[in-house]
C-alpha positions, -999 to 999 in steps of 0.1 A, spaced: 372 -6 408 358 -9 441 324 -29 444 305 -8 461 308 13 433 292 -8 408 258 -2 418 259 29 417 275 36 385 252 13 367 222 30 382 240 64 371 239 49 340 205 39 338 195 74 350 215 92 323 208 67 292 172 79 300 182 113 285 168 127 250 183 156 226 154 153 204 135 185 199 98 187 206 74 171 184 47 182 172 21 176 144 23 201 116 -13 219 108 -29 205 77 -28 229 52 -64 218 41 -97 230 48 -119 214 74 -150 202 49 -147 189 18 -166 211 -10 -191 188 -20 -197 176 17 -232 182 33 -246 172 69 -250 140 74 -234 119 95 -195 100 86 -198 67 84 -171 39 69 -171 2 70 -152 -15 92 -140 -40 68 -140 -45 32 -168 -72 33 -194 -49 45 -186 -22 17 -184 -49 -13 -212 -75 -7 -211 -93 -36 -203 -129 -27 -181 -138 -59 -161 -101 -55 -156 -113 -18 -139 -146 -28 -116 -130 -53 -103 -105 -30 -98 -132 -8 -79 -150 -29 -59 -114 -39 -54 -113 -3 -33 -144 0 -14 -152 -34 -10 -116 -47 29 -109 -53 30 -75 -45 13 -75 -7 33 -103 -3 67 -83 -7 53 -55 15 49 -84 39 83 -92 35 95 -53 40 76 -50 73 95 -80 84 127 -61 71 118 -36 88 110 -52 125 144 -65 120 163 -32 119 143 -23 144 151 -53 168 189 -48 161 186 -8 168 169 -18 205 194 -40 214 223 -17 211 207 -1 242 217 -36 258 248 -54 271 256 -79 252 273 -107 272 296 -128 252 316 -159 259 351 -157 251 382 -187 251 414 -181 241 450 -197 235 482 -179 233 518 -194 230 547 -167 232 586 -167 236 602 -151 266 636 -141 256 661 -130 286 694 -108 287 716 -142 290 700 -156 260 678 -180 277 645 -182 267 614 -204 272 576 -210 258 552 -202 274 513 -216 265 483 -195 283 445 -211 279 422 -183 287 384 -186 292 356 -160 302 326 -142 304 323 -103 292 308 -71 278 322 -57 247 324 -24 234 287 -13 249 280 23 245 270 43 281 241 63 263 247 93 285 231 117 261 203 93 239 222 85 206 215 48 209 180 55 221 171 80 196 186 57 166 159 32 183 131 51 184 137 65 144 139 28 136 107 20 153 93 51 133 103 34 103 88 0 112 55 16 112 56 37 84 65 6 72 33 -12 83 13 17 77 27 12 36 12 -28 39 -23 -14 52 -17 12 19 -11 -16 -4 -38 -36 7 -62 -10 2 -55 -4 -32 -51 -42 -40 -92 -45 -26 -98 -13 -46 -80 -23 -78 -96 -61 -76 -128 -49 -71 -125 -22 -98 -115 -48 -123 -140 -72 -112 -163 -44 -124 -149 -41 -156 -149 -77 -161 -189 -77 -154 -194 -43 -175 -180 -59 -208 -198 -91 -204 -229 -73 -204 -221 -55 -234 -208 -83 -250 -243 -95 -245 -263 -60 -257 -238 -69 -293 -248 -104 -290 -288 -92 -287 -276 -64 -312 -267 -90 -340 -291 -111 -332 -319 -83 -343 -295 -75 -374 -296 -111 -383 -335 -109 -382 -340 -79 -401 -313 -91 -430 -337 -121 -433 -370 -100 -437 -351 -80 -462 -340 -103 -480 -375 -121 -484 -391 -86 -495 -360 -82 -515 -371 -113 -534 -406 -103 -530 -398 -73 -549 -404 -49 -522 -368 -39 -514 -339 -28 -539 -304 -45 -533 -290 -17 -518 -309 -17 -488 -302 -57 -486 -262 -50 -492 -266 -22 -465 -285 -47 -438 -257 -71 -448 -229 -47 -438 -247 -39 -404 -247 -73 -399 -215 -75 -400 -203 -44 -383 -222 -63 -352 -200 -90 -356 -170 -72 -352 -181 -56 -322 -187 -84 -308 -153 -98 -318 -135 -69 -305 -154 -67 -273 -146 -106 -269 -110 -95 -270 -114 -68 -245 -130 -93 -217 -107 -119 -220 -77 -90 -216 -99 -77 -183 -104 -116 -174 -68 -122 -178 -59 -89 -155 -80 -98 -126 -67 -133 -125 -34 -115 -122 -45 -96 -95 -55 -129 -76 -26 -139 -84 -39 -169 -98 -37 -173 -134 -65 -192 -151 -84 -190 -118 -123 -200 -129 -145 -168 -121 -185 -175 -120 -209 -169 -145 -221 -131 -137 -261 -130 -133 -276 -100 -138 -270 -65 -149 -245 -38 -130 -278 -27 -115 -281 -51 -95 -242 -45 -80 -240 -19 -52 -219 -10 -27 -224 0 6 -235 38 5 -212 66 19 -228 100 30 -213 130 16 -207 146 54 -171 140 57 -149 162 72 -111 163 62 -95 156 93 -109 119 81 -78 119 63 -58 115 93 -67 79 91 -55 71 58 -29 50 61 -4 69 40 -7 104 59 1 82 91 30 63 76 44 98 63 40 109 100 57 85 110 88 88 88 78 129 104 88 114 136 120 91 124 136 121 109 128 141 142 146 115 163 178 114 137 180 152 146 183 140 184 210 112 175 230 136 155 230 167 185 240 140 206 273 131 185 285 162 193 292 150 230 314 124 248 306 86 238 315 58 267 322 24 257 327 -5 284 341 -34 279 347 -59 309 355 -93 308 361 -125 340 373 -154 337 399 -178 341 437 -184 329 460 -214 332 493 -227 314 476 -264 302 444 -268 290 433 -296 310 435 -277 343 422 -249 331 387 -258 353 405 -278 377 405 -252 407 440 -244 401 434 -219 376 442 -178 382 410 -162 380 413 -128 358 393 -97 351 394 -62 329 374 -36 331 382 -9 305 364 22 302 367 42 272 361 80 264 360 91 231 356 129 230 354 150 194 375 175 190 383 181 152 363 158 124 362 187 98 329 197 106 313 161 100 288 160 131 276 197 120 273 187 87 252 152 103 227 172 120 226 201 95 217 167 71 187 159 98 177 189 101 171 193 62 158 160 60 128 167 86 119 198 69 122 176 37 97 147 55 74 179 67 69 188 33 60 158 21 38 150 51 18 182 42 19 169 3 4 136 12 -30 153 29 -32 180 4 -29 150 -27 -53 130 -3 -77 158 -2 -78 169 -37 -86 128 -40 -113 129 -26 -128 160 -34 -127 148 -70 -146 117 -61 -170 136 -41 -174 165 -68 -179 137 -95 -205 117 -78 -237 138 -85 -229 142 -116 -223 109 -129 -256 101 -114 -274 126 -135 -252 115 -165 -270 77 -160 -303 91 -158 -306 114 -186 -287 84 -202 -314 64 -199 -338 86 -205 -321 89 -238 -317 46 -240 -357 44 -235 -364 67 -262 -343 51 -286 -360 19 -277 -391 34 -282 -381 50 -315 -369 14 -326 -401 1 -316 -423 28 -341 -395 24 -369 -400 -14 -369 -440 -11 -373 -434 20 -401 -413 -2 -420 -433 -30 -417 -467 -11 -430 -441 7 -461 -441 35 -441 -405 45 -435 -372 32 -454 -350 9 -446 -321 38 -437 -349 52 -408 -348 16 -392 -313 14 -396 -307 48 -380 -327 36 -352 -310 7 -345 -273 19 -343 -291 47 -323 -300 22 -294 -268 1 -294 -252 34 -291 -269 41 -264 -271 10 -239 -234 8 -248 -231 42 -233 -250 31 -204 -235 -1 -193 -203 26 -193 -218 52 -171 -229 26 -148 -194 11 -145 -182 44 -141 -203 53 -113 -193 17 -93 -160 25 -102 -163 57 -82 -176 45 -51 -146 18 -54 -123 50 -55 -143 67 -26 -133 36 -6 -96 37 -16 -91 77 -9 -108 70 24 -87 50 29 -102 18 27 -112 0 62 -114 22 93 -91 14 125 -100 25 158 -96 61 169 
């Protein structure tokens, strides 16, 4: 090949790798509507990090901790990495690779007369091997689906980190809830306790039959197996969030105070759905939208010629030891190859008849993901009002039936009422701040889930 040639054919090349048989892309619509049902006017707002939405300084620490030691994020760490790697080795197909090469070959030359010699050849060089001329994109569009992947792969971390933040939290709420109704039982037997004693002194006083003693004596009881099973179910919630941290028998701190004093930062019910577009799951699934549009373009481009070069320079000699002495031959090859398809069995129709039903398979799924993502949130939003009216006719009802205790503890005292009317009252009242304590966690537990289906911490536009 001439040299002034070479130039020119790489910058053809060049010119020609730069060509795409991808089709078009574009986003499919979401088939959603554009407000939620429950929204109203105000104004979207959304942390920008998980420490302004959960305050709490003790719920900040263990999601810190979750952060760095849970087992899970740490193998989607581990597949983004996987993933930048098949990425790395897709892009450098689209390079020469340059490869030393030495060589030693010893043959027999055999004449007509019978005479014959060895010969020894020591061969060293420089070259490209078997690189691919991507005239028509294949190599580039194989890149750009495995850069696709890579961040639908990171998109799937930012995914499982949301939902580790959400699923700490949530349990970190469940661990407060049961302590403090381990501690409405504890207050609970406590007042059982009491009124067994008074009933046993008017019992022996003669102002109580032994049925009403027996009957305080099973109550009593009944409060200690609530508290015994409710013992059970914290160190089970305990022994889950430490899992979470992924630190087992990690010490948590004494909670303070009950889950009224826990909030969140508040989020306006003014969201429109085309918020969804920055959960991180819709743009992973657009993502793999995209990878599956640029397999279409690497299968079209099958169906043309593929040109692989392979050169190599260097230098040959008979003994090794002048082999860089200056009396070497020098040697080159430059060998072109063409491989054209003619007749696979319909293979490469059957490839991109394969992509083609695997994007309309991704663009399903891509319109699945914002519909499940909508009808998320919706039910967070459409459950929010009326949880809150849940706690406050809740303790409207708790009130009374601390009230009610109240009266039936004086009428029992003056002979008034039985003993049945105070119990009555008193199971009434546990009931109730039992109930409470539940509607509250519920209610935290929602807003944790309204930060999850937002998709948790907002990235830039």
């Amino acid at each position: 090949m001439n040299t002034p040639l070479k130039p020119a054919t790489v910058a053809i090349s060049l010119l020609l790798g730069a060509c795409s048989l991808n089709p078009p892309y574009s986003r499919p619509e979401a088939p959603i509507p554009a407000q939620y049902p429950a929204a109203g006017s105000e104004a979207a707002s959304q942390p920008a990090s998980w420490q302004e939405y959960f305050t709490d300084p003790e719920l900040q620490r263990l999601i810190n901790i979750a952060l760095a030691n849970n087992r899970d994020l740490r193998i989607t760490a581990l597949r983004i990495e996987e993933a930048r790697s098949q990425y790395g080795i897709q892009r450098a197909d689209r390079l020469p690779s340059i490869d030393a090469t030495a060589s030693y070959e010893r043959s027999k030359m055999i004449f007509a007369r019978g005479q014959s010699f060895d010969v020894d050849m020591y061969r060293v060089g420089v070259g490209i091997s078997g690189f691919e001329l991507d005239f028509f994109g294949r190599v580039k569009s194989l890149a750009a689906a495995a850069l696709e992947d890579y961040f639908a792969t990171q998109e799937a971390q930012q995914t499982a980190r949301t939902s580790l933040i959400a699923e700490v939290a949530a349990s970190y709420i469940n661990v407060r809830a049961l302590a403090e109704r381990l501690a409405l039982a504890k207050e609970t037997e406590n007042a059982r306790n009491l009124a067994y004693s008074r009933i046993l002194r008017r019992q022996q006083a003669g102002l109580d039959n032994a049925l009403d003693l027996k009957t305080a004596e099973m109550q009593l009881e009944t409060a200690q197996a609530s508290i015994a099973a409710l013992q059970r179910e914290y160190a089970q919630a305990v022994n889950s969030l430490q899992l979470l941290a992924g630190q087992p028998g990690l010490a948590l701190a004494a909670a303070h105070g009950s889950l009224d004093q826990q909030e969140f930062s508040p989020l306006p019910a003014g969201l429109p759905s085309s918020l969804l577009e920055r959960r991180p799951d819709i743009r992973a699934a657009e993502h793999k939208l995209k990878a599956a549009n640029a397999n279409i373009g690497a299968a079209r481009a099958a169906f043309f010629p593929r040109i692989q070069l392979t050169t190599n320079i260097g230098l040959v000699n008979e003994h090794l030891t002048n082999l860089f002495s200056g009396s070497s031959d020098k040697a080159w090859a430059f060998t072109p190859q063409l491989t054209l398809p003619i007749f696979n069995y319909g293979r490469n129709q059957s490839n991109l008849d394969l992509a083609r039903v695997r994007k309309e398979i991704t663009i399903v799924e891509y319109e699945k993901a914002i519909q499940t993502a909508f009808s998320e949130v919706s039910d967070v939003l459409l459950s929010r009002e009326q949880i809150e009216a849940q706690i406050a006719s809740q303790t409207r009802v708790a009130n009374a039936d601390r009230e009610r205790l109240r009266l039936a503890i004086r009428r029992y005292d003056k002979g008034v009422a039985n003993y049945l009317e105070l119990l009555d009252a008193q199971r009434s009242l546990f009931d109730s701040e039992q109930q409470l304590v539940q509607l509250k966690q519920l209610a935290l537990t929602n807003s944790i889930n309204l930060f999850k289906v937002l998709g948790g911490e907002w990235q830039p536009s």
